[in-house]
PyMOL CGO cylinders between C-alpha atoms (Angstrom):
from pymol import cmd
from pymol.cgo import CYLINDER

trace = [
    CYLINDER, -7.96, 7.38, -14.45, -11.05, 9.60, -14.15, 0.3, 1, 1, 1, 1, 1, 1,
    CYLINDER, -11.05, 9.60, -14.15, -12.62, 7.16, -12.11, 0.3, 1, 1, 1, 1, 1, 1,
    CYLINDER, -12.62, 7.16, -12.11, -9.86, 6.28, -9.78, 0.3, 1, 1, 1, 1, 1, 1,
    CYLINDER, -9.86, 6.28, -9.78, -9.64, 10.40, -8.90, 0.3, 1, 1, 1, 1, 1, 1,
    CYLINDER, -9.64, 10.40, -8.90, -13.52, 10.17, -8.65, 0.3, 1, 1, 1, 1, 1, 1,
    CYLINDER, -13.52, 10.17, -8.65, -13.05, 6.95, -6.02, 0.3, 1, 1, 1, 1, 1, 1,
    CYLINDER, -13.05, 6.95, -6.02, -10.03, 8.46, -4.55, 0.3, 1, 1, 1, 1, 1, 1,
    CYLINDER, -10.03, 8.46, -4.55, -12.56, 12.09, -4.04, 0.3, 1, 1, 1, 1, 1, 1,
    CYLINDER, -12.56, 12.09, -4.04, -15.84, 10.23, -3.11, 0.3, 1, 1, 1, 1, 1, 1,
    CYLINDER, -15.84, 10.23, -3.11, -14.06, 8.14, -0.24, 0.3, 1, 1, 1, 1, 1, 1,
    CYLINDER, -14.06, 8.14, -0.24, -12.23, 10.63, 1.33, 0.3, 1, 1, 1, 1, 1, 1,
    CYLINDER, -12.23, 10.63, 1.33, -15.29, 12.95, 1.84, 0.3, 1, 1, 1, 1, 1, 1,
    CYLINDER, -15.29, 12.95, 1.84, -17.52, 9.85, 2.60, 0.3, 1, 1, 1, 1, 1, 1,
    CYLINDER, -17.52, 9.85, 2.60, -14.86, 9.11, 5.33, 0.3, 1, 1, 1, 1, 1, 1,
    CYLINDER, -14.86, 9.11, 5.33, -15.36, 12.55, 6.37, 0.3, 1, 1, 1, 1, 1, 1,
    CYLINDER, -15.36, 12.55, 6.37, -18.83, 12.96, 6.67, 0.3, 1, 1, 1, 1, 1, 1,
    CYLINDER, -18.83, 12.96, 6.67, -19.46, 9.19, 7.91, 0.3, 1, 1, 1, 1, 1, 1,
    CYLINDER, -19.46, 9.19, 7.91, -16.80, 9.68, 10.68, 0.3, 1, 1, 1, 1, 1, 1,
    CYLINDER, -16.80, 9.68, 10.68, -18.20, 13.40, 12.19, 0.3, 1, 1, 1, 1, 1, 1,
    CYLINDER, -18.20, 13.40, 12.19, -22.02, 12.08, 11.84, 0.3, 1, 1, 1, 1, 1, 1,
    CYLINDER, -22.02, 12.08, 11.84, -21.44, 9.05, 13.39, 0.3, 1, 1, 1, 1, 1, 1,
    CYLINDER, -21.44, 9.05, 13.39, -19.52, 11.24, 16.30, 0.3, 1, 1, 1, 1, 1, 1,
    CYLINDER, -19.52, 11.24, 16.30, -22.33, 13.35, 16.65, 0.3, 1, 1, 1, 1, 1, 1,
    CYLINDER, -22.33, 13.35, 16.65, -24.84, 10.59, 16.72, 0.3, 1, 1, 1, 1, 1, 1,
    CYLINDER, -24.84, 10.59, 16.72, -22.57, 8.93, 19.41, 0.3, 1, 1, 1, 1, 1, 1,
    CYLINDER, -22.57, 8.93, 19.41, -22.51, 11.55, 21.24, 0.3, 1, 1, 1, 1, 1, 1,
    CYLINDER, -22.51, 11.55, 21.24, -26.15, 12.49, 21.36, 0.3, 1, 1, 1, 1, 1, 1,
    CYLINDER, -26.15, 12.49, 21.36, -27.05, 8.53, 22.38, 0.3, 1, 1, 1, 1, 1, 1,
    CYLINDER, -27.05, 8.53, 22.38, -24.03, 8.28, 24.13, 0.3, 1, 1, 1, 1, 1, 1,
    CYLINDER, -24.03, 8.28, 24.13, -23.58, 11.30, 26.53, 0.3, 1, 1, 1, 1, 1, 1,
    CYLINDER, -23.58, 11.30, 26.53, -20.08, 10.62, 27.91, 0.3, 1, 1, 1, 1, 1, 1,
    CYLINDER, -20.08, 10.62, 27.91, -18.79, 10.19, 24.70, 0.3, 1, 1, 1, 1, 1, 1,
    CYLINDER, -18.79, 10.19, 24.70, -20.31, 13.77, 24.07, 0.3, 1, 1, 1, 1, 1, 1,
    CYLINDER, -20.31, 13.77, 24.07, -18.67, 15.13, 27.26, 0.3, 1, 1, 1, 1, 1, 1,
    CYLINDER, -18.67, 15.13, 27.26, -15.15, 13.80, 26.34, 0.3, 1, 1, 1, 1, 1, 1,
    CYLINDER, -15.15, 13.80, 26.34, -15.40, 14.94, 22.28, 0.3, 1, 1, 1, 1, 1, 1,
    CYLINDER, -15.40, 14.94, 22.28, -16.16, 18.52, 24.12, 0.3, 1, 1, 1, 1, 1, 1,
    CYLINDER, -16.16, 18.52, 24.12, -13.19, 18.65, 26.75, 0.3, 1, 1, 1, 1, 1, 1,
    CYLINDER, -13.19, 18.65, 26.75, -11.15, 17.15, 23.89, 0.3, 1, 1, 1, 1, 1, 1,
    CYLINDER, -11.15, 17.15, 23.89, -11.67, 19.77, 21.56, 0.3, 1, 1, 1, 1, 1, 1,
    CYLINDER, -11.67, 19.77, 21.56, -11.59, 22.39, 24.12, 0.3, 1, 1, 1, 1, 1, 1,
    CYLINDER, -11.59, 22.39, 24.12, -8.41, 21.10, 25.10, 0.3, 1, 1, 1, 1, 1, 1,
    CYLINDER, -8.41, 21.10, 25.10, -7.17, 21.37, 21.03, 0.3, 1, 1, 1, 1, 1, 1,
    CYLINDER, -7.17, 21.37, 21.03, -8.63, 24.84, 21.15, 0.3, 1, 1, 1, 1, 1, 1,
    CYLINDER, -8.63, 24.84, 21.15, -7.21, 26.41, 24.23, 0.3, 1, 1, 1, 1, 1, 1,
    CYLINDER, -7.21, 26.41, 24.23, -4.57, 24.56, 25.30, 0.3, 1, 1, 1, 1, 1, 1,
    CYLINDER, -4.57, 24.56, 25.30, -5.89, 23.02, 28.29, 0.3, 1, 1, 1, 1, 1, 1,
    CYLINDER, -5.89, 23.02, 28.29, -5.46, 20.05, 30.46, 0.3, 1, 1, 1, 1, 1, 1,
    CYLINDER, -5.46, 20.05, 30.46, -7.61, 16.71, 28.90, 0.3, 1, 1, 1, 1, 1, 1,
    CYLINDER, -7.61, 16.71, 28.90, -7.53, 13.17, 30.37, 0.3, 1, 1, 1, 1, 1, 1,
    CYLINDER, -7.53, 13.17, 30.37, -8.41, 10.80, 27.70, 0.3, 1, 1, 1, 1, 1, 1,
    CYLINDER, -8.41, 10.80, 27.70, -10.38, 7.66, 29.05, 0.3, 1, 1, 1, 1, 1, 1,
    CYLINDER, -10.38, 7.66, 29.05, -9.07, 4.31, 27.36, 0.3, 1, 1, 1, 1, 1, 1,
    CYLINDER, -9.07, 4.31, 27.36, -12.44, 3.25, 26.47, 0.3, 1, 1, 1, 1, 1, 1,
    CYLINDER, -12.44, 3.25, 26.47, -14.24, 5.72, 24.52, 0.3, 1, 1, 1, 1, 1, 1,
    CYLINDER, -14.24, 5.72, 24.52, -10.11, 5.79, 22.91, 0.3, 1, 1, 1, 1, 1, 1,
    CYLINDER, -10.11, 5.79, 22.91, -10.75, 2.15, 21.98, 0.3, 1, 1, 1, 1, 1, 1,
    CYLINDER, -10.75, 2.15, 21.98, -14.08, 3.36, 20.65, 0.3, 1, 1, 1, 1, 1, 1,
    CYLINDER, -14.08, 3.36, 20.65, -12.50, 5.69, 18.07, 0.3, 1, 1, 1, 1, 1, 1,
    CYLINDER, -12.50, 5.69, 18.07, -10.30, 2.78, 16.64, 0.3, 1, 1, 1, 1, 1, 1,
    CYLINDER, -10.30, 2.78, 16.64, -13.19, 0.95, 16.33, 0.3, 1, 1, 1, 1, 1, 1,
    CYLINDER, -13.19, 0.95, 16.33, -14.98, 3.49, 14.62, 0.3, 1, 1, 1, 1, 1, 1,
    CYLINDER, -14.98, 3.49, 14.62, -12.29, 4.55, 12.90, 0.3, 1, 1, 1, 1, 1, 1,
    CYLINDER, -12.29, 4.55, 12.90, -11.88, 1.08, 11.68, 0.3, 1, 1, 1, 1, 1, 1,
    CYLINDER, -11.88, 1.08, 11.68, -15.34, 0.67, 10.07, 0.3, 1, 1, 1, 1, 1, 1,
    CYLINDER, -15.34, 0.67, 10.07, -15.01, 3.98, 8.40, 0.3, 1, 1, 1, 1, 1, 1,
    CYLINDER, -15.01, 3.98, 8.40, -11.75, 3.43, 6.44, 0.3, 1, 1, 1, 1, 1, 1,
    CYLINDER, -11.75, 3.43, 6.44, -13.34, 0.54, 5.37, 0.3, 1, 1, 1, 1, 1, 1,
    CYLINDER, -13.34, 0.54, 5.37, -16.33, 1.79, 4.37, 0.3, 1, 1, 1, 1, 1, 1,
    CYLINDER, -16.33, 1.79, 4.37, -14.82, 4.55, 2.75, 0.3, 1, 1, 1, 1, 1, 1,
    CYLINDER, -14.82, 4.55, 2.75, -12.43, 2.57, 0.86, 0.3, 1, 1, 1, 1, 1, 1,
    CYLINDER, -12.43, 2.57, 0.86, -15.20, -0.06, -0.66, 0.3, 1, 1, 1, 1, 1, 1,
    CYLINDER, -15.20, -0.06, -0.66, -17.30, 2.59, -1.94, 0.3, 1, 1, 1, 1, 1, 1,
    CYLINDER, -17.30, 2.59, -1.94, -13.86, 4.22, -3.69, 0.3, 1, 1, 1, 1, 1, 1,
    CYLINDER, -13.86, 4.22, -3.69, -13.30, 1.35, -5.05, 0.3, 1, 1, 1, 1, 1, 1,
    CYLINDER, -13.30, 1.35, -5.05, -16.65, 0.78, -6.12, 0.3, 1, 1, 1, 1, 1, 1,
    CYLINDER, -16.65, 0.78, -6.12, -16.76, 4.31, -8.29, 0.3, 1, 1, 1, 1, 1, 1,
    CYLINDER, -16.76, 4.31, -8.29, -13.62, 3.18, -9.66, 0.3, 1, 1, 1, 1, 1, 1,
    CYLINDER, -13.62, 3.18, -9.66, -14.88, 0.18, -10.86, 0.3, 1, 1, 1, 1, 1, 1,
    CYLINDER, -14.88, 0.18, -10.86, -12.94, -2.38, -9.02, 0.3, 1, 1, 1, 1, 1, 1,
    CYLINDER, -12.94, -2.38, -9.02, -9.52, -0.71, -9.71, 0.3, 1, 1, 1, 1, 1, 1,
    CYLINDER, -9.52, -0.71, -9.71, -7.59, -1.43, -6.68, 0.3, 1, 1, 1, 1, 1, 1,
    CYLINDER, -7.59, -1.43, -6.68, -5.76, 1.68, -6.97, 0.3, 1, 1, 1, 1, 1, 1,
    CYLINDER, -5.76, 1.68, -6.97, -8.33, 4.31, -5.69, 0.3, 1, 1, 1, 1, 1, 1,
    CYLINDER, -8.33, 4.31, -5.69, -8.45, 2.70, -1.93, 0.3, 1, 1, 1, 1, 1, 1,
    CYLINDER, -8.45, 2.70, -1.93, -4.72, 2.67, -2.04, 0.3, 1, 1, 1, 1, 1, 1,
    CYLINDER, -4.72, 2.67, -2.04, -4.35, 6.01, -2.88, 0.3, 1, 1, 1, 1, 1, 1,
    CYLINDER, -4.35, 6.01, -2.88, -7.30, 6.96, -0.38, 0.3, 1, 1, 1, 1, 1, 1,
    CYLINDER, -7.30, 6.96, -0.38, -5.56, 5.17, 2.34, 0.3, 1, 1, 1, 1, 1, 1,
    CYLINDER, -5.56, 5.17, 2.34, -2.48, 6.67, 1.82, 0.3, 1, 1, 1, 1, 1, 1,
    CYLINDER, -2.48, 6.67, 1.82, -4.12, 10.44, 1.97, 0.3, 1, 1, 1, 1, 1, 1,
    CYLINDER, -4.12, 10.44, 1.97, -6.16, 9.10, 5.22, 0.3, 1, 1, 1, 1, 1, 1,
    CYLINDER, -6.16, 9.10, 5.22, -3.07, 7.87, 6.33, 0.3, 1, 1, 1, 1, 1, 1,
    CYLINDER, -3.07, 7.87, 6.33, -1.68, 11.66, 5.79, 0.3, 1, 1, 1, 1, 1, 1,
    CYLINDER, -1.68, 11.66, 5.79, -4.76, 13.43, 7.67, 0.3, 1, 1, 1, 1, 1, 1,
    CYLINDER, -4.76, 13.43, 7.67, -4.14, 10.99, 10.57, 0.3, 1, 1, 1, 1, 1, 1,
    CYLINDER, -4.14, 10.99, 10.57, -0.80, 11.98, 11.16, 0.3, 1, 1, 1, 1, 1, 1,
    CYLINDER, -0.80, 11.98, 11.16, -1.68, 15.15, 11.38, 0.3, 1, 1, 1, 1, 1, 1,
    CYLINDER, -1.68, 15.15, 11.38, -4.40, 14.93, 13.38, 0.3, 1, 1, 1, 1, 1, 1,
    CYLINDER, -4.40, 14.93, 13.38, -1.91, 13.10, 16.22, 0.3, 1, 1, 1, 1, 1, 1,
    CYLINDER, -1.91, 13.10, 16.22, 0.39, 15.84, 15.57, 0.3, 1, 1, 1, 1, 1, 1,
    CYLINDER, 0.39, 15.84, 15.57, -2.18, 17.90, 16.66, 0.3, 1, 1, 1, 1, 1, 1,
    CYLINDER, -2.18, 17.90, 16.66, -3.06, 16.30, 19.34, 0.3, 1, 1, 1, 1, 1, 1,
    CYLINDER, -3.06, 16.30, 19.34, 0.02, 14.64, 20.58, 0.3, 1, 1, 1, 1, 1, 1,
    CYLINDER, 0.02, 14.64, 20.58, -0.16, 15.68, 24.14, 0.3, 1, 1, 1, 1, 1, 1,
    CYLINDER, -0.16, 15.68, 24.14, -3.78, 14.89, 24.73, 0.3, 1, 1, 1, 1, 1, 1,
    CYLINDER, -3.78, 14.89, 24.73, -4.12, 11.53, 23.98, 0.3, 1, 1, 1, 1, 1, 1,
    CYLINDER, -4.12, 11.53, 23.98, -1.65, 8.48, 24.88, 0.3, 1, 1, 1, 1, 1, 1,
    CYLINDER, -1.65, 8.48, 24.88, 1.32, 7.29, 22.38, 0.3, 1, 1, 1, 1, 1, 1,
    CYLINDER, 1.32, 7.29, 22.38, -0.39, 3.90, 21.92, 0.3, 1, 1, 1, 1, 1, 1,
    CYLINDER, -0.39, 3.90, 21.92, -3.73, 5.45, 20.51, 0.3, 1, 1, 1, 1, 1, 1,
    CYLINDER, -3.73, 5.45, 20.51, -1.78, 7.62, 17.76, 0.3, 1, 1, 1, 1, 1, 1,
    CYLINDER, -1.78, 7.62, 17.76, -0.25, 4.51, 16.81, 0.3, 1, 1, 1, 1, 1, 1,
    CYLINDER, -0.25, 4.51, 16.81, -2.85, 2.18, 16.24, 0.3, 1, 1, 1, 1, 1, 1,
    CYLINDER, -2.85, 2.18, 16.24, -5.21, 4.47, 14.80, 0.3, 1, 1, 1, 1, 1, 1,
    CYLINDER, -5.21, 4.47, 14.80, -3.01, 6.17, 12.35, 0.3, 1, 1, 1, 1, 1, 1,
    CYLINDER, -3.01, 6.17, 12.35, -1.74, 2.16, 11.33, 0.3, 1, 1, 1, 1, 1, 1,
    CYLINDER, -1.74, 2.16, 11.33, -5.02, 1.55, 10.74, 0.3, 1, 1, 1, 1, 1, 1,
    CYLINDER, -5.02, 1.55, 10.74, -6.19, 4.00, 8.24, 0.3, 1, 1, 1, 1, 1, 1,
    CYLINDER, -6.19, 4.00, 8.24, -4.34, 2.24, 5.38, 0.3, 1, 1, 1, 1, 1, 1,
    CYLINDER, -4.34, 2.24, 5.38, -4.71, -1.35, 5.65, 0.3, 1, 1, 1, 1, 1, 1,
    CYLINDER, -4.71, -1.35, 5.65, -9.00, -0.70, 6.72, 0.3, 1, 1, 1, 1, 1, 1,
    CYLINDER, -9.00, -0.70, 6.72, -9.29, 1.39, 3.62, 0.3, 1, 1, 1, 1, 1, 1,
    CYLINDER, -9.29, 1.39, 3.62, -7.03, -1.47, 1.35, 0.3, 1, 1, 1, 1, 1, 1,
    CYLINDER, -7.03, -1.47, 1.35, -9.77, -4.05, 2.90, 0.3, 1, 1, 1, 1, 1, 1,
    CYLINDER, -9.77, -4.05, 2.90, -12.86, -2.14, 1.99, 0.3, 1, 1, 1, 1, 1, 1,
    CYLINDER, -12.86, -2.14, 1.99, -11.61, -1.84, -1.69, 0.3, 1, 1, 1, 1, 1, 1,
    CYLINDER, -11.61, -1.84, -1.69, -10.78, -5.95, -1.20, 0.3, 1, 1, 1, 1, 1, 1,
    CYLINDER, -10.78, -5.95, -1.20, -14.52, -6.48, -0.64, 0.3, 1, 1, 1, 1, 1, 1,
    CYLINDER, -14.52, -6.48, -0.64, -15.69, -5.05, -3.74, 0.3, 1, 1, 1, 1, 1, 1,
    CYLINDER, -15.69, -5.05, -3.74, -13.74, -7.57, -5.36, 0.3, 1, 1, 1, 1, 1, 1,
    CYLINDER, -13.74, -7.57, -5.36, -15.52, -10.51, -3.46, 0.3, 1, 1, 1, 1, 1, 1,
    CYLINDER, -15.52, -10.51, -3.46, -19.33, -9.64, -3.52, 0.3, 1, 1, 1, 1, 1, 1,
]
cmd.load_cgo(trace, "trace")
């Protein structure tokens, strides 16, 4: 059990950390993606107008993707193969991201908030799949 809360702890701040240093390093090779994390979060932080473009959207599934799996192969890893730790990480990834489109609702189109908040579960259930085939 001590291992499954350990997995559970490990991947969710592993998710963390992997998904705002990987937007950072996007953003510093990548300077429109910088450009449109700043107006977004400007937007979030004054209430402003923001115009999301589809393809750095698509990029954040994507990225968003990798992470939850990431994230839910090294909980299962800690937990020594117990399946349980990436489902309980995906489900409390799964609670973050609907609170994050909550947050943003307005800012970002209906489709986005959908796929990306559908993916956070299943990405982090494949992750702790892997550890079961290597």
């Amino acid at each position: 059990m001590v291992r499954i809360v350990l997995g559970v702890i490990a991947g969710f701040f592993a998710w963390v950390i992997v998904w705002f240093g990987s937007e950072k390093i996007l953003s510093a090779i990548w300077p429109e993606f910088g450009t449109h994390q700043r107006a977004f979060e400007a937007a979030i932080t004054n209430g402003g107008q923001f115009t999301a473009d589809t393809t750095l959207l698509l990029t954040h599934i994507v990225l968003g993707s990798i992470v939850s799996v990431m994230s839910g192969f090294l909980a299962a890893l800690i937990a020594g193969g117990n399946q349980r730790a990436p489902l309980v990480l995906g489900f409390l990834l799964l609670a973050f991201g609907v609170l994050k489109a909550v947050m943003s609702w307005p800012y970002v189109p209906i489709w986005y908030h959908v796929i990306f908040t559908a993916l956070l579960l299943p990405m982090t259930i494949l992750g702790g799949k892997l550890i079961t085939t290597t």
